[in-house]
Phi, psi and omega in degrees: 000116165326117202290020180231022165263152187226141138329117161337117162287174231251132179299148192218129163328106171291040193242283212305334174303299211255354181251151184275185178280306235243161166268308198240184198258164187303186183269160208281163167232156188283100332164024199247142188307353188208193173238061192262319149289028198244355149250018225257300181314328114286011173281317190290311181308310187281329182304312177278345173287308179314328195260314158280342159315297206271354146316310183284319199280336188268342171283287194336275215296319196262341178260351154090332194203156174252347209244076172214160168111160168283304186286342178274343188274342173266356154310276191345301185321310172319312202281326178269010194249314201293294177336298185230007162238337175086030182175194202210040154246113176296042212254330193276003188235022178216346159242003176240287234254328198275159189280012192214074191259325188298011163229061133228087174299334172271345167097160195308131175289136202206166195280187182322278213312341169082025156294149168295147181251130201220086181306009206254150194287188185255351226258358179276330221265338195269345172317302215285310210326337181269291158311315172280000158263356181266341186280330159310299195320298172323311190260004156261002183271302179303005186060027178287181174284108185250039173291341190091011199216007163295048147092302173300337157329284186308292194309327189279324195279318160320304174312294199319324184317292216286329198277007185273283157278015113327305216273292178286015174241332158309320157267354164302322172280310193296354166274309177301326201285017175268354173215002178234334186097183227269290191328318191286329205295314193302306165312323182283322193291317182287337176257000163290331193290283187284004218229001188221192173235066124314328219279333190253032127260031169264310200235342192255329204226050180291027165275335162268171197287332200277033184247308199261316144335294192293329172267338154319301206300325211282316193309345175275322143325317172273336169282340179293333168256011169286299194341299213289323186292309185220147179244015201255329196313080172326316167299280180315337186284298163328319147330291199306316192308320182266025216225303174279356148299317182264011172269289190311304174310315156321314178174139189268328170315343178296016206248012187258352136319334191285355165330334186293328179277004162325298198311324179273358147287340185275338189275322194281023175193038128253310180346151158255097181344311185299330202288318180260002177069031189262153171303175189246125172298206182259006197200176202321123177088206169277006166103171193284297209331347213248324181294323186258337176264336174282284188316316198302338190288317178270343151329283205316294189315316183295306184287289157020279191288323177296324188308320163325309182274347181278333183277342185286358182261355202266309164331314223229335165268334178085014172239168168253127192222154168252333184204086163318327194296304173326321184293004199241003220074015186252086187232184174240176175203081171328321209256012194241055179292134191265099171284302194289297192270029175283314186275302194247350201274172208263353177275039190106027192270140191274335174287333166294321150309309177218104185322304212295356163295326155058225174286318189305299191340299232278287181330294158325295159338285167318318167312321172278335196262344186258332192097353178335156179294130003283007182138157167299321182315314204275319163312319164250020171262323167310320176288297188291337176290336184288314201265299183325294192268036120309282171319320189270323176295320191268008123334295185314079097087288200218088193314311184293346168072044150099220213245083175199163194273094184092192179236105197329316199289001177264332182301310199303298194282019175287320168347301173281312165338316177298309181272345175286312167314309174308325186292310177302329190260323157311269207304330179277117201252019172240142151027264191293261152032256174328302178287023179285301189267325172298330173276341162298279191325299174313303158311308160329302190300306175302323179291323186270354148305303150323311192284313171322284187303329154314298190315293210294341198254027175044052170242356167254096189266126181259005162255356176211129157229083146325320196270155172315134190329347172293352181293338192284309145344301155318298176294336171269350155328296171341294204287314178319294176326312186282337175272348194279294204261031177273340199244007166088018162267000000 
């Protein structure tokens, strides 16, 4: 044999030749003389772990409790009821045991039946369930106060909150650097975190759900976009599933977030077999088979999760109910959506409060009319899950939703924000541009870091502003003022 002859290679099917790993193309790379963006994504982590640690840290010492608001003191409950009394009548933790009983002013809220009533989903207490039974345990071994309502408490379930959504806003960027690349993922994560009021139902208010919301979507968001890449990952679909069981358990309207995992359903039944070497069903795509044992898997998690909730209410009310909230008038009216004052009003409105929904919003927007890498599909099922849960919020008997920083329902759906901005400071390629949307973004961050601490130091009153947009202003104008003659200058 001639020493410039080769072996035959071995036949390789030509379907397996021409087919790609991916649905979609690798993630985009950062154009740079070094690999310096190649921390930038953990230069961003630690800025938002540093900044809510010290946020947690300056509430705790200064409001003294994390177990304050009316709707946070009955989550607690759940949890602290399940745990060390071993059921779910709140009744010795809503007339004894809890520190703020004074804002029910109306007296404890209670069913028909005349039980104390705790209407609230389940999905914060099963979030807590775990760090707050390993942390009894711990303070009764130590001969401590295990009332539950002692100081190791709050911290460990405080922690857990922030380190939670942290966690789940950290793969929400580790998703985005899969369609914008590390620079843009990194810049969106630290100003969606800091530039909204995630950072204060991370550090300042973690008793409510919408901490733990917000790290369901991004973690859901990042299996939606492994999905979207190859969709056959038996693993990820498992995930999404139980990953929208605690969505649903959180609050069920959220579920029109779940939206993120469409686009690999719209691929797995549109999709062209050849392109991935998958067998061809009997019928559109791949067919139902390919279709129905994946998705059917995030159903089954849905119906689960109502079911769940319906016996922890049955449990806990001593009836059987499907929407307690319906007994009190506390309904929607699909067809009377309050937009303006969801969006723009002074009353807990979200865009006024924190400009920078925006931009995410915009971004999103953008994606669909140009069609950007991955595809128009994956842009506008992000956009319709995003508008659905406006719309469905702005429904509600009381839209702005009370005694809240903003409009608390927008922290849950920040996820996506995170990926429409980044889409946006990816896509504008000059300079000038980019340094624009980074000197926006830097601004954002400084207002809603004041305003956070307005919030946390009771100088932001969030239930009535009468007065013209300039009160936000005031109040940090306020906050300023109160640290200036707190350290004596």
């Amino acid at each position: 044999m001639p020493p410039y002859a080769f072996p035959a290679p071995a036949r390789t099917p030509i379907l397996t030749i021409m087919t790609p790993m991916h649905t979609v193309p690798p993630p985009p790379k950062d154009h740079r003389k070094n690999d310096s963006h190649r921390r930038y994504f953990w230069f961003a982590l630690a800025a938002v772990a540093v900044v809510t640690l010290a946020f947690w840290a300056f509430s705790f010492r200064f409001l003294g409790t994390f177990i304050h608001g009316s709707d946070g003191q009955l989550y607690y409950a759940q949890v602290r009821s399940l745990v060390i009394d071993h059921d779910l009548d709140f009744n010795n933790e809503m007339t004894e045991l809890s520190p703020h009983l004074e804002n029910y002013k109306e007296g404890v809220p209670r069913a028909a039946n005349g039980r104390v009533a705790n209407r609230h989903t389940f999905g914060w207490a099963l979030v807590m369930l775990l760090p707050f039974e390993m942390i009894h345990l711990l303070v009764k071994l130590a001969g401590g106060n295990a009332s539950g309502y002692s100081w190791p408490y709050e911290v460990v379930f405080s922690l857990w909150q922030a380190s939670l959504c942290v966690f789940g806003m950290a793969m929400a960027a580790r998703a985005t650097i899969r369609l914008t690349g590390r620079t843009a993922a990194a810049l969106a994560f630290v100003t969606t975190f800091l530039a909204s009021n995630v950072l204060y139902y991370a550090a300042v208010m973690p008793i409510m759900t919408h901490g733990s919301s917000c790290a369901v979507v991004g973690l859901l968001l990042y299996c939606g976009v492994r999905l979207y890449e190859d969709v056959r990952r038996w693993l990820f679909w498992g995930l999404s599933a139980g990953l929208v069981f605690l969505l649903v358990l959180l609050r069920p309207t959220n579920i029109v977030l779940a939206g993120v995992l469409m686009p690999a359903v719209w691929t797995l039944w549109n999709g062209d077999p050849a392109k991935l070497g998958i067998p061809a069903g009997k019928s559109t795509g791949w067919g139902l088979r390919w279709v129905v044992p994946r998705f059917g898997l995030v159903v089954l998690a849905v119906g689960l999760a109502v079911g769940l909730q319906i016996l922890v209410w049955r449990a806990s009310m001593g009836y059987w109910t499907m929407n307690p909230y319906a007994e009190h008038g506390e309904t929607m009216d699909l067809l009377s959506p309050a937009l303006p004052q969801v969006l723009i009003s002074t009353n807990n409105g979200a865009w006024y409060f924190h400009p920078f929904y925006m931009i995410g919003f915009a971004g999103l927007i953008w994606g669909t009319v140009k069609g950007f890498r991955p595809g128009r599909v994956f842009w506008s099922w992000l956009l319709t899950g995003y508008v659905l849960h406006i719309y469905i919020h702005s429904c509600w008997f009381a839209p702005t939703f009370g005694d809240a920083f903003g409009h608390r329902l927008f922290a849950d759906s920040s996820p996506l924000m995170l990926a429409g901005s980044a889409l946006l400071y990816y896509r504008v390629r000059s300079t000038v541009g980019r340094g624009v949307i980074a000197g926006t973004f830097a601004v954002l961050v400084a207002w809603n870091l004041l305003l956070t601490l307005s919030a946390a130091t009771f100088n932001l009153s969030t239930t009535d502003i009468p007065r013209p947009p300039s009160v936000v202003i005031d109040a940090q104008i306020k906050t300023i003022k109160y640290f200036v003659h707190k350290i004596g200058l």
